[in-house]
C-alpha positions, 0 to 999 in steps of 0.5 A, a space after each residue: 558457371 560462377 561467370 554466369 551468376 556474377 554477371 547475373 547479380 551483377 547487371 543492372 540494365 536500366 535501358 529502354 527496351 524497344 521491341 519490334 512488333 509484328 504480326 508472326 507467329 513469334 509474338 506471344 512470345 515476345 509478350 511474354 518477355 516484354 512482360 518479363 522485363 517489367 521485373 527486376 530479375 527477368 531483366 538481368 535473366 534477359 541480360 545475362 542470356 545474351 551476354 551467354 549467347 553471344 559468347 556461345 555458351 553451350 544452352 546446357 550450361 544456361 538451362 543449369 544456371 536457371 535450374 539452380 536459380 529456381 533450386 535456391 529459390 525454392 530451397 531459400 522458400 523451405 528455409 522462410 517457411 520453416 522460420 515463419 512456422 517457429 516464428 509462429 511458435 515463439 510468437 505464440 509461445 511468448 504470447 501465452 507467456 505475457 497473457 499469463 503474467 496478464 492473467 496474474 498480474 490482474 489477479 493480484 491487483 485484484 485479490 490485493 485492492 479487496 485486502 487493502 479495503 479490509 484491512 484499511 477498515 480495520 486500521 481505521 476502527 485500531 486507530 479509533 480504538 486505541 484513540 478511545 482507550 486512551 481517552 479513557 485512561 485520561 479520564 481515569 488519570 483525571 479521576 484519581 487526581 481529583 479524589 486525591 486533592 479531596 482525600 487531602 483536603 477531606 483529611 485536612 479538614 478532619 485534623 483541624 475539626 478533630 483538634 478544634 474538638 478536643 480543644 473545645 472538650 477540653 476546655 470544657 472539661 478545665 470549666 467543669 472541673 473548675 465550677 466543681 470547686 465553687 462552695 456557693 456559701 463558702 468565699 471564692 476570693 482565693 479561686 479568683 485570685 488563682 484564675 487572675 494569675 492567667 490574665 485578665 482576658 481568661 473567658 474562665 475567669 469570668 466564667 468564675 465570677 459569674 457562677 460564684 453567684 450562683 445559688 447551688 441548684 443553678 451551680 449543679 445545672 450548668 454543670 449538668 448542662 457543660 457534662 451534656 457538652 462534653 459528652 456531644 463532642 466527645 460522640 461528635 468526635 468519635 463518629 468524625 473519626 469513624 467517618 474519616 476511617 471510612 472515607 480512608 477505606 473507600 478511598 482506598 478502594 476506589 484507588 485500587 478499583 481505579 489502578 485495576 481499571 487503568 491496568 486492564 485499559 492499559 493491557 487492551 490499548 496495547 494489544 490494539 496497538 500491536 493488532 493496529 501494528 500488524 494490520 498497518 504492516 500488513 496494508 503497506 504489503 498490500 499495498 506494495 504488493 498491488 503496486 508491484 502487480 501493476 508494474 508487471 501489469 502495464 509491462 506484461 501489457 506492453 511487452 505484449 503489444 510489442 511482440 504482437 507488433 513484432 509478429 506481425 510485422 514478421 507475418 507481413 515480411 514473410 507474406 511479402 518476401 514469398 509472394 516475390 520469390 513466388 513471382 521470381 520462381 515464375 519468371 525462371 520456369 517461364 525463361 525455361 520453358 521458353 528456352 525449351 521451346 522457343 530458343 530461335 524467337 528468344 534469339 530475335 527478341 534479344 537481337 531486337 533487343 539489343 539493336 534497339 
């Protein structure tokens, strides 16, 4: 049995086949085995019959090889169906996994494209916020500056008035006290002589020269007139001073009022930064997590088009490796039905066959 399915496998005849037509009986069936030599095993099946004819092996052991050929072939066809179906299976198994990760990568790009625009949004209005207290706080910055400068120039400005004031008072107050001592009628040589001694540019001096020629009503007036002097300063002064208390008041007020704006910008430009921190964070993920969506996207996708591909080129592997076991299953119960039935014209074919 082994000889007969080595030489089976074995034989490779690529001779012409001349067969004798004729008008008997006989020719159908040579039709037929005409017809099976157009197929690569019907030829070998054909050969490997004569070569069992002609060593007279029993038509039994024939009939069985043949039987077994179709056995396999028919076992080896339950086998590819069996594979096919959890081909089919796995193909579709793995089909609905990718449509999954499809269905979800898609998703993701989705739900992470609508949270990128939102929070792209809100760290651009952060961005601008912050931007915005900043500047005010500049603003602020600029402000104290500027009342400062004037605070001190204003001060400045008051010490030289108040000192000049009381300079004027006071000399003022030396001339009233001075022309007080005048006796019209009585000899001021010894007051001049006195005032000389401070030198000849003294302004009281002359003062002195001149009322000493006054009468005693005109004496008394320009003293009245100096006391009203004296006294206008002292008030101009004293409400310079109370101005300048004030000024040092608000001033005051306005720093604190200012250093209490600064805090409180300073307190919502960080809770900003620190929102404009988070967002910012939060869209780099978005951001990351979109990217990562349309990695597995395209190799979702693509795995998926290559099993496709797979699966097809499976179904089509299949469909064409049972169409030709089909065609050889044919051709065997063919051989053994003609052998069944026509084992003498078989013999002649082969005859002619082989003498052609």
């Amino acid at each position: 049995m082994k000889l007969i399915l080595i030489a089976l496998l074995g034989l490779t005849l690529t001779q012409a086949v001349f067969v004798k037509r004729s008008n008997d009986p006989s020719k159908a069936v040579f039709t037929q085995l005409e017809a099976m030599e157009e197929h690569e095993l019907g030829r070998k099946l054909l050969d490997t019959i004569a070569l069992q004819l002609n060593n007279k092996a029993p038509l039994g052991d024939i009939a069985k090889m043949l039987q077994q050929l179709r056995e396999n072939l028919i076992l080896n066809q339950q086998e590819a169906d069996q594979k096919h179906a959890q081909d089919e299976v796995d193909c579709e198994t793995e089909i609905y996994q990718y449509n999954r990760r499809i269905d979800f990568a898609s998703n993701e790009i989705t739900e992470s494209t609508q949270e990128i625009q939102t929070l792209s949004a809100k760290v651009e209005q952060l961005t601008q916020d912050v931007e915005n207290k900043q500047v005010q706080l500049d603003i602020l910055n600029e402000q104290e500056t500027q009342i400062r400068e004037q605070r001190a120039e204003d001060a400045d400005s008051f010490v030289k008035f108040e000192n000049e004031t009381e300079n004027v008072i006071e000399a003022v107050e030396v001339i009233i006290q001075k022309l007080s001592s005048i006796q019209p009628d009585q000899e001021v040589l010894a007051a001049l002589t006195q005032l000389n001694k401070i030198g000849a540019s003294n302004p009281i001096l002359a003062l002195m020269q001149v009322a000493s020629t006054f009468s005693a009503e005109q004496l008394n007036n320009v003293l009245n007139k100096l006391g009203e002097v004296s006294n206008q300063l002292a008030e101009a002064l004293e409400d310079a001073r109370q101005t300048e208390i004030q000024a040092q008041l608000d001033f005051e007020a306005l720093v604190v009022e200012i250093a209490s704006q600064r805090e409180s910008l300073s307190a919502a430009r960080e809770d900003s930064e620190r929102q404009l921190q988070d967002n910012q964070q939060a869209l780099d993920l978005q951001k990351k997590r979109k990217e990562d969506a349309t990695d597995e996207l395209n190799a979702a996708s693509s795995g998926k088009e290559q099993k496709e591909a797979e699966c097809d080129s499976w179904r089509t592997q299949y469909a064409q490796d049972s169409e030709h076991r089909q065609q050889e299953i044919s051709i065997i119960r063919q051989v053994e039905e003609i052998l069944a039935t026509k084992l003498s014209n078989v013999k002649v074919y082969l005859q002619e066959r082989s003498s052609a």
